[in-house]
N, C-alpha and C positions, 0 to 999 in steps of 0.2 A: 464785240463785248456785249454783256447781256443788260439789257436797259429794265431795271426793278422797279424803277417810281410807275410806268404804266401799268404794271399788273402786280400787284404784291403778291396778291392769291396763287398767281400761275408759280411768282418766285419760289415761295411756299413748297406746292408741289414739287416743282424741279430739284430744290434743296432734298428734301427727303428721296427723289427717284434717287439721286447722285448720293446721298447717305446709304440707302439701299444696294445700288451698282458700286458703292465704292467697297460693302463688305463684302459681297459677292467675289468681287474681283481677288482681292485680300483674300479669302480664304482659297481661291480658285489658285491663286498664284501659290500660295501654302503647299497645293495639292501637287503643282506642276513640278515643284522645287524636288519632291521625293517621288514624285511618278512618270511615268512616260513626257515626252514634250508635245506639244497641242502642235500639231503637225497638218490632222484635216483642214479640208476648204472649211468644211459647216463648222470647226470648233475657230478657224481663222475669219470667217462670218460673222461668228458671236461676236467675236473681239471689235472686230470692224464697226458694231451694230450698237455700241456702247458708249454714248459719248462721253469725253474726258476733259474735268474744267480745266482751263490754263491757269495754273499757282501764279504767275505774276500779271495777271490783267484781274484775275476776281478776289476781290478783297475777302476776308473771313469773316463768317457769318459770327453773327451776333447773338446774346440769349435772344433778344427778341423778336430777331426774326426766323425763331419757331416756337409759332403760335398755332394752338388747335387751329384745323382746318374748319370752317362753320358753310363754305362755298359748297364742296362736293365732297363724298363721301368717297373714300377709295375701291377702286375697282377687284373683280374678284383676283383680274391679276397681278395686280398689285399686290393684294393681300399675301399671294403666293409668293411673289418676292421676296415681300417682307418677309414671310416664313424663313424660306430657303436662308434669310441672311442670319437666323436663329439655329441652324441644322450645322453640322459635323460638316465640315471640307468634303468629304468623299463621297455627301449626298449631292453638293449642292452643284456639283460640277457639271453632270446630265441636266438639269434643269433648265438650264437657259436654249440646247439646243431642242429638247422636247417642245421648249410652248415653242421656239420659234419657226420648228417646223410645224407648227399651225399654219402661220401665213403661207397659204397656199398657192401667192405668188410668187412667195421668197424676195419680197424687196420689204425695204425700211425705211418708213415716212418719218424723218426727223423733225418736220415741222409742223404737221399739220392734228396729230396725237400727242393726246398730253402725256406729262411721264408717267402716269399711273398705269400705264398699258404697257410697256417697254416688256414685258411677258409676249405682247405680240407680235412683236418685230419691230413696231411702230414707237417712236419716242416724238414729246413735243416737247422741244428746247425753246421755241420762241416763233415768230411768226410765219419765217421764210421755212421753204418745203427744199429738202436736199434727199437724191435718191442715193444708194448704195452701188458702187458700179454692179454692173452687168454682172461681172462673172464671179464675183463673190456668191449676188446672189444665185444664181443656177446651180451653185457647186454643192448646196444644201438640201441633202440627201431625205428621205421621209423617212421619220424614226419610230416604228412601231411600237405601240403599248407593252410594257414589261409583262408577258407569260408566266402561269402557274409552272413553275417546273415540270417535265413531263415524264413517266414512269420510265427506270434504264430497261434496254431491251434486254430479252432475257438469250443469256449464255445456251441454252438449249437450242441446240442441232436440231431446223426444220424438220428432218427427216424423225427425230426423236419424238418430238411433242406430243403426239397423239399418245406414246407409251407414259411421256412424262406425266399427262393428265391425267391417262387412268391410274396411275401410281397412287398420286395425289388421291384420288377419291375413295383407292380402296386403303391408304392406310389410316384414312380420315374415320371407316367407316365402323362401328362398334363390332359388327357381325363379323371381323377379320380375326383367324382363329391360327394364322403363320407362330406368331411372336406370341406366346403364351406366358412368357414366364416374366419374374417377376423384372422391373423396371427394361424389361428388353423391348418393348413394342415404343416407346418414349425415345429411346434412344436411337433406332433403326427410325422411326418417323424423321427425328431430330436431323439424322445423317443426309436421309435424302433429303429435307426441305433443303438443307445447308448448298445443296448441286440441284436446285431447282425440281428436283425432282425425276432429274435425266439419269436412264436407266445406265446400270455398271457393268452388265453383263454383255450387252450388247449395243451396237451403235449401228442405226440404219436399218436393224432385222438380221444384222450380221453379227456371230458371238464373235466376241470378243478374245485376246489371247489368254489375258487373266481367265477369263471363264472355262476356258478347254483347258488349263491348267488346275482349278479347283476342282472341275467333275474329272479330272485324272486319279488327284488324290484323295476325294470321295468315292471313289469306285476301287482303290486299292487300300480302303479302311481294315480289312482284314489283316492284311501285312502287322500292322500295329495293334494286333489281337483285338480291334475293333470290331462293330458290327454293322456294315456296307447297307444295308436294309434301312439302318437308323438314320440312314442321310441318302434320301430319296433326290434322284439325279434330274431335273425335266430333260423333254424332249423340246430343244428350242427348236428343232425341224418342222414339228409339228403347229407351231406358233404362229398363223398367216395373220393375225389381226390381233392390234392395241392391247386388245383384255385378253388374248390369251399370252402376248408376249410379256407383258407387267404380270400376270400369273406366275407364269413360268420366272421370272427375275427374282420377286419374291421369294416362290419354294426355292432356287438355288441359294438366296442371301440365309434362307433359313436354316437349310441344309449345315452351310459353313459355318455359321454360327454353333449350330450346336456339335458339330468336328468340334471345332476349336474349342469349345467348353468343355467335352467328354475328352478328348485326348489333353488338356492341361489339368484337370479335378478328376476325371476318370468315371464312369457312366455311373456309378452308385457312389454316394457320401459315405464317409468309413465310420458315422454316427448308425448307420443304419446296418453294418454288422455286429459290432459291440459299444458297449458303454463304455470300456476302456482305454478306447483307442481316439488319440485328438492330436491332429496335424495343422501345421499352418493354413487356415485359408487362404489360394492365392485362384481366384476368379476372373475371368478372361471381361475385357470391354467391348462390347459389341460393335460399339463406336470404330476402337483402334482396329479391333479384330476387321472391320470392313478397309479401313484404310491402309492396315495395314498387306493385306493379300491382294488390292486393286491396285496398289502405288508400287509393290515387288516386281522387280523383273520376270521374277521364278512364283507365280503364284500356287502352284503346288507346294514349291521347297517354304516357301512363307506361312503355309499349314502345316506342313509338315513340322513346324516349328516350335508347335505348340505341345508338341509330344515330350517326353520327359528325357532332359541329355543325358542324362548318367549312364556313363559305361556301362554298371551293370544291366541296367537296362536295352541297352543295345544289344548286347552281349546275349538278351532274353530273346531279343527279337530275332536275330541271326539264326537261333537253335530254334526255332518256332517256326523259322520259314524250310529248315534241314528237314524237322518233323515231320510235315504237310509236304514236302518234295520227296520223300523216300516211299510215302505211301504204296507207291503201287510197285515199287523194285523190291527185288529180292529179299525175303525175311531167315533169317539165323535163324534154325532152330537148335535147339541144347538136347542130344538123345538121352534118351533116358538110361540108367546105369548106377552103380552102388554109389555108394554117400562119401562126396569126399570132404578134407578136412583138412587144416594144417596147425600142427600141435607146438608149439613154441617150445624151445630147449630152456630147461628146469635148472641144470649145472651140464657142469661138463662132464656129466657121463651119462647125462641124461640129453642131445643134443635136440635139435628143431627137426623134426618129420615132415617133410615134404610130400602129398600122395602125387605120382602121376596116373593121370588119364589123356586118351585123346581127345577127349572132347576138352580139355583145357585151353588151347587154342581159340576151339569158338568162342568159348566162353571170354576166353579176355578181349574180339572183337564186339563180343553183343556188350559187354559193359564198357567198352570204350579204356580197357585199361592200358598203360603206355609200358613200351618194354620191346620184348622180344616177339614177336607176334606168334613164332611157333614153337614155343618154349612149354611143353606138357606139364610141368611141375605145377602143383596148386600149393602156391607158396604165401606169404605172408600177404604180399603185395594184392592176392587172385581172393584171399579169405576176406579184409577186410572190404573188396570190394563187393563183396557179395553180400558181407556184414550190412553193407550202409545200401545197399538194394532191396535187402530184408526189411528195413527198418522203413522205409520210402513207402513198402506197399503193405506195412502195417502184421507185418512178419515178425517170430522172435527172433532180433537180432545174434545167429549164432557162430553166423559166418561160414556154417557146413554147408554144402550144396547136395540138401536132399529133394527126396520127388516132391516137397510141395514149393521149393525154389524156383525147381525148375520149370512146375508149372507156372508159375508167377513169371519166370521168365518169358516163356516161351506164350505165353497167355495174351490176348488183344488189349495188350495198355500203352497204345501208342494214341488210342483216343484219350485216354486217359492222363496220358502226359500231356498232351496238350492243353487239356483243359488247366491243368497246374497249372500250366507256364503264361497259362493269361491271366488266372487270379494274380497270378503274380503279378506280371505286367501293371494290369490293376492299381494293386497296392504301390507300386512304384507313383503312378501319378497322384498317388496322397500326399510323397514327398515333397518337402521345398524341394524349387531347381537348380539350390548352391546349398548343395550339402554342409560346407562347410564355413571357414572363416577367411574372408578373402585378407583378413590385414595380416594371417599368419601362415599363408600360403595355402588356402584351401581346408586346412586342417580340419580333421572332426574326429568322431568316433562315431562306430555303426556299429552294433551288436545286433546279434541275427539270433534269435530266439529258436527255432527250431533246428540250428548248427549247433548251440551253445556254444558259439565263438564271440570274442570282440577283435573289434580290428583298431587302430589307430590309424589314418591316413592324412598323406599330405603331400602336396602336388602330382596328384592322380597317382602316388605310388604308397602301397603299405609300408609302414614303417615297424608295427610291432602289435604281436597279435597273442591273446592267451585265452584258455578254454574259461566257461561260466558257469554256474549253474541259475536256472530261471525259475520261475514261479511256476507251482502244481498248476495241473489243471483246474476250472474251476473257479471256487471263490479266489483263490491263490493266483491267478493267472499274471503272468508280468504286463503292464501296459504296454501299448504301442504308442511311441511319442516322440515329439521332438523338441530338445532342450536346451541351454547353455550349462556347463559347468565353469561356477564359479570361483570354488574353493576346494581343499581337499582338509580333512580334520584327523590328525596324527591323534593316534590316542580317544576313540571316542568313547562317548559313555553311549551306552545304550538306554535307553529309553521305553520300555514296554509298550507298544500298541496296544489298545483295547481292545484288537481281534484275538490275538495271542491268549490276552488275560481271561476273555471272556471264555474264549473256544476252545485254550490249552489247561492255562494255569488252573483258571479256577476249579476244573475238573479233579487236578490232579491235586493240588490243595485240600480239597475234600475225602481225598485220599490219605492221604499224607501231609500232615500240619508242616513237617521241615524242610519242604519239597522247596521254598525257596531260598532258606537259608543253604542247602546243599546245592543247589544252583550258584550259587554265589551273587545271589539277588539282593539290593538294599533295599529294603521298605523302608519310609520314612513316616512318620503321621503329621500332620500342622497341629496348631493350637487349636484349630476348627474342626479335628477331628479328621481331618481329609487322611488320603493316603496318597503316598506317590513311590512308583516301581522304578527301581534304575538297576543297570547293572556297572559299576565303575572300569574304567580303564583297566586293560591287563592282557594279557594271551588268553585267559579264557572267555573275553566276551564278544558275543553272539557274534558282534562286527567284528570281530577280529583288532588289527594296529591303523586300520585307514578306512578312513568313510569318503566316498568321492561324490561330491553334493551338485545337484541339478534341480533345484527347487522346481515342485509341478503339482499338479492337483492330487494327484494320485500317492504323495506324499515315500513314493518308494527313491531308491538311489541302488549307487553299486559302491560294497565293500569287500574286507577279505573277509576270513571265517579260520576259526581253529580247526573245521570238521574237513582239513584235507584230502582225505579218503575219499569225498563226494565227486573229485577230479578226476578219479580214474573211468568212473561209469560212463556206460554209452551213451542212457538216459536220465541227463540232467536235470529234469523239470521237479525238483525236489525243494524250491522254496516258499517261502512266502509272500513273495511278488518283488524283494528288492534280487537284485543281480549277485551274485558271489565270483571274486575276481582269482582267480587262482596265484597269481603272482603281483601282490598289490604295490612292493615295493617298486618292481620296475617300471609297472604301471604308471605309478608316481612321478617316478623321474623321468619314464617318456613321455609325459603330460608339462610337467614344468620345464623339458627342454625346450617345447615347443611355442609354451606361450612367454615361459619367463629364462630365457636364454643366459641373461646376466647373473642367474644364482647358482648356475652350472652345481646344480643339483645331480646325484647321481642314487642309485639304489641300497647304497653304504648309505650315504649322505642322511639317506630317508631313514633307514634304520638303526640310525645314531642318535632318534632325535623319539624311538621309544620310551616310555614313561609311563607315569604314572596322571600326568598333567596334559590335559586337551589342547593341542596344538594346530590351526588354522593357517594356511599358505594358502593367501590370496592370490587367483592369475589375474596377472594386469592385464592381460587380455582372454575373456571367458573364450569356450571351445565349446562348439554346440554336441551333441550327442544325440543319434536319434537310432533310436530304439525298433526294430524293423520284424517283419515273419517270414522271411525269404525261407518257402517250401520247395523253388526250384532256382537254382543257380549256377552260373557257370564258372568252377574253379579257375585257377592259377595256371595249369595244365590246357584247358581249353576243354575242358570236359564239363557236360551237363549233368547236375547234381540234382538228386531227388534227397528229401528230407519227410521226418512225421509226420504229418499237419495234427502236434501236440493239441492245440485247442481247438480243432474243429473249425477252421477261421476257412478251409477251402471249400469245405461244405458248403458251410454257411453264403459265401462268396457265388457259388456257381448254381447254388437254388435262386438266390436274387437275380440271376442274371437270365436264368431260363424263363421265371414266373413276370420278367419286363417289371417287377417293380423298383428296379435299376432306375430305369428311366427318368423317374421324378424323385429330384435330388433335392429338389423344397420340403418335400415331406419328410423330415427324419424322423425315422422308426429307429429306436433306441433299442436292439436287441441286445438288451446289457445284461454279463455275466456279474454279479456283484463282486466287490473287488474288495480286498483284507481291509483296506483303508476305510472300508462303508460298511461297517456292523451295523448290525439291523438295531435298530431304536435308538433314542436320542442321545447320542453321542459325539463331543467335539473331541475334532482330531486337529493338532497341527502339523508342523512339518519336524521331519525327525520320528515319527511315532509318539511325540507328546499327546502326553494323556489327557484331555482336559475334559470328560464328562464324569458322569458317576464312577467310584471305583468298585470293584468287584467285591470288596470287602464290605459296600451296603446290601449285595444283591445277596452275599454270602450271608451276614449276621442280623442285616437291615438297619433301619436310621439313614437319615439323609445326612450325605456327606458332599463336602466342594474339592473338588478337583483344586488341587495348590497351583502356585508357578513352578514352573521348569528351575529345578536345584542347578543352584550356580555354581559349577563347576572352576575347577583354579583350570585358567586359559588364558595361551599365549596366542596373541595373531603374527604371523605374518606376513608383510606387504613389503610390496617394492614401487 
């Protein structure tokens, strides 16, 4: 029992050491209750090393016996005790065995140290000296100073590192001229820091298998009407050393980079053939693009990826690689000989004249036409193919096969063809890579401008297809584009463009003051004097009984037309830039079978519902339509198709592509053909051909005049 009257002071101290040791312990026990169990010698040491008062021999202390200390001031480890007894449980648990393996004898003088040391192993409980056994102490292990964290090793293959470094210094380096374009050198850095900067291509100085697969299909760039030149291949052979194999890694990551961006956008921007023409941007991630072809089984087929899926475009490639395989086998020639012709029967007594010749035979193998193969008759089947051959190579389409046909035939346009069938290609990768609407089975419309056809399709198969007519050459030109249809308007009014007024009417106005009253045109004037041109609802206007609306910059659409007769001609390009539908009613209903199935609309149904009154049928689900210039295609039949190149888009297309300013796709060069929608001088257009700048009756009489609102028509919507 502890004798207080000889020493108060000592009491004093010992009180506070055991206030101390007792929160220590308290929180230590706190710590044990939710963590591992104190199981070591040195944490079974500590314990040992801690003396414990007996609750029924030591009476409880009193206020006043804790009074300032004025004897001796506390020690510094003391002080740290104190601390530790102020600090969270899960600091204070190490503490005891850190100071204690101080004592570098590892024993614990209970008597002869006062408690203000008890940090050092040593405690003074009162006068007598007691040692800790033996083997507690020795069991007390020496516990190193707590370490800066030290850097984690890096994932980089020894054998790599020297490539990994110079990686690092040369993407670091400004003088680096691989990654030119825009945000692509940021992103390729980004990649490698993310893998330390361990080379992709190779591992050890050995190419890798991804790598023999991407310069497979960098070296067969051609195949996909590409240019193999534009994606230069290294020689990892030649690579004995760091900086030339981080070279070489480099030019191949560059290489596939730009594969991958020219075969999904296609080596020239379709801004830089016309003004009229605007496609979804859909731009490749340099990022994925690497991870995607390193992480592939197939790192070829994983580029090859990036090409454009659409059948017809397959379809292009197929006939591209026959073209370039036939070259050097035997060529068809067509002898020369009188003009033949085949006359269609007038009545019946007038029948169809069939001419035979031998050379008819060749003839239907060089055009690929299907049938009888030694069938000499130059029959309906043998004219118009020769019709739509004439027309391809810029010929009047007559159908006759005379000697300048047959030069045209027999003439070297197999370079020729091929060059077609790559603008084409081309123009394919302008396209989105889902044509259509995947929530109603794919579905779209595609109209081909120099076929003058539209198609309807849906789950890869045609469903319903009729002839068009498309925009003159020209200011008139149809756009190229890609859109939703929305709605379709039974009954529209027409609306005068201000190209028409400016560049038709007003002409003919000056001619003829009645020239719009006989039109059957309503002028209106505002109270402001303005003017506004409409033509009302009826069989005779412009639009015919249905407008099929795709809202777009270019402010055109497709409708019918009263000027039926326009349908029988070869060459269609006779409008104003909107579309002319030959059969609008069926059109109708195989558009709202598709998207709005429940109104089980039919082509009666449509034409039950002409009037006099503007009628709107919402799809509940829009159907995109894109608008396309397929001058080489391959039919139904399996046969490769040559068409006009109406506006010059192949020309244009295969100059870019020889002069390399293809190449730079940041730079768009706007060779824009002006287009109906863009009258030259200040004029607002909206959609529909809403008039809303000056009207021609200022330019006519003068005074300024305001363009009114769009006359509100009596109009029914409707939705489902």
């Amino acid at each position: 029992m502890l004798d207080c009257s000889k020493n108060r002071a000592g009491f004093d101290r010992v009180l506070m050491a055991i206030a101390a040791t007792f929160l220590t312990v308290s929180a230590s026990s706190a710590v044990a209750q939710s963590g591992p169990a104190r199981n070591s010698a040195a944490e079974l040491a500590i314990d040992a090393a801690i003396p414990r008062p007996e609750p029924a021999n030591l009476p409880p202390p009193t206020i006043n016996d804790f009074k300032p200390d004025t004897v001796a001031p506390l020690s510094d480890a003391a002080k740290v005790t104190e601390k530790a007894a102020e600090t969270k449980p899960s600091e204070v648990v190490a503490a005891p065995a850190a100071d204690t393996a101080k004592n570098g004898a590892g024993k614990v003088d209970a008597g002869k140290v006062d408690a203000g040391k008890v940090g050092t192993g040593k405690v003074d409980t009162a006068t007598t000296t007691t040692e800790s056994p033996p083997a507690a102490a020795t069991a007390i292990p020496a516990v190193e100073p707590a370490k800066e964290a030290t850097k984690a090793a890096s994932n980089v293959p020894p054998a790599d590192q020297p490539v990994a470094d110079k990686l690092r210094e040369m993407l670091g380096a400004k003088s680096l001229r691989d990654f030119d374009r825009k945000g692509e050198r940021p992103a390729v850095e980004k990649f490698y820091a993310a893998r330390e900067f361990a080379p992709l291509w190779t591992h050890g100085g050995t190419v890798t298998e991804s790598a023999k697969g991407a310069m497979a299909r960098l070296k067969d760039a051609a195949s996909e009407g590409l240019d193999a030149a534009d994606y230069p291949v290294p020689d990892f052979a030649a690579a004995t050393n760091p900086d030339a194999l981080a070279e070489a890694e480099l030019k191949l990551t560059a290489s596939v980079l730009d594969y991958a961006r020219q075969a999904q956008s296609g080596r020239m921007h379709w801004s830089q053939v016309s003004g009229d023409i605007q496609y979804p941007e859909h731009p490749t991630d340099p990022a994925e693009v690497l991870a995607n072809v390193t992480t592939a089984k197939d790192a070829s087929a994983a580029l090859d990826s990036y090409n454009p899926p659409q059948k017809l475009y397959r379809e292009l490639r197929a006939k591209l690689a026959e073209l370039r395989g036939v070259g050097d086998g035997p060529v068809i020639q067509i002898a020369e000989g009188p003009a033949l012709k085949f006359t269609p029967a007038r009545n019946k007594s007038q029948p169809a004249v069939e001419m035979e010749d031998e050379r008819v035979p060749q003839l239907r193998a060089k055009l690929g036409i299907a049938g009888d193969a030694d069938d000499t008759h130059y029959d309906a089947k043998v004219a118009e193919a020769v019709r739509k051959f004439q027309a391809s190579v810029e010929l009047k389409p007559t159908g006759v096969l005379d000697d300048k046909t047959v030069k045209a035939i027999n003439g070297p346009k197999r370079d020729r063809q091929i060059d077609i069938v790559l603008v084409n290609m081309e123009r394919w990768r302008w396209l989105p890579r889902e044509l259509g609407a995947a929530s109603i089975g794919n579905a779209y419309v595609i109209l081909n401008i120099p076929d003058y056809t539209l198609k309807v399709m849906q789950n890869g198969a045609q469903v319903w297809t009729t002839r068009v007519v498309t925009g003159q050459p020209g200011i008139h030109a149809t756009p190229l584009l890609t859109e939703t249809m929305k709605f379709i308007t039974v009954n529209p009014t027409w609306n005068v463009p201000p190209s028409i007024i400016y560049n038709e009417y007003l002409p003919a106005l000056q001619q003829d003051p009645t020239v719009l009253q006989r039109m059957g045109l309503r002028l209106e004037r505002g109270r402001d004097g303005s003017i506004h041109i409409s033509q009302p609802p009826g069989e005779a206007n412009a639009l015919g009984r249905i407008r099929f609306n795709f809202p777009n910059k270019f402010l055109v659409y497709q409708h019918d037309t009263p000027e039926k007769s326009l349908f029988a001609r070869e060459d269609r390009a006779l409008s104003h830039g909107c579309q002319r539908v030959q059969n609008p009613d069926q059109y109708a209903a195989t558009l709202l079978g598709i998207t709005d199935p429940q109104g089980h609309y039919t082509a009666e149904k449509i034409r039950s519902m002409y009037g006099q009154s503007e009628i709107d049928i919402k799809f509940p689900t829009p159907i995109p339509v894109n608008i396309t210039y397929q001058t080489a295609f391959v039919d139904d039949a399996g046969k490769l198709q040559f068409r006009k190149d109406v506006y010059g888009r192949d020309a244009t297309m295969l100059a870019l592509l020889r002069n390399g300013r293809s190449k730079d796709l940041e730079t768009v060069v706007a060779h824009s053909q002006p287009n109906y929608v863009r009258p030259v001088g200040n004029l607002g257009v909206s959609y529909a051909g809403e008039y809303s700048g000056p009207s021609f009756f200022e330019r006519l009489f003068g005074g300024p005049t305001l363009a009114p609102p769009p006359r509100q028509q009596q109009r029914r919507v409707i939705t489902r």
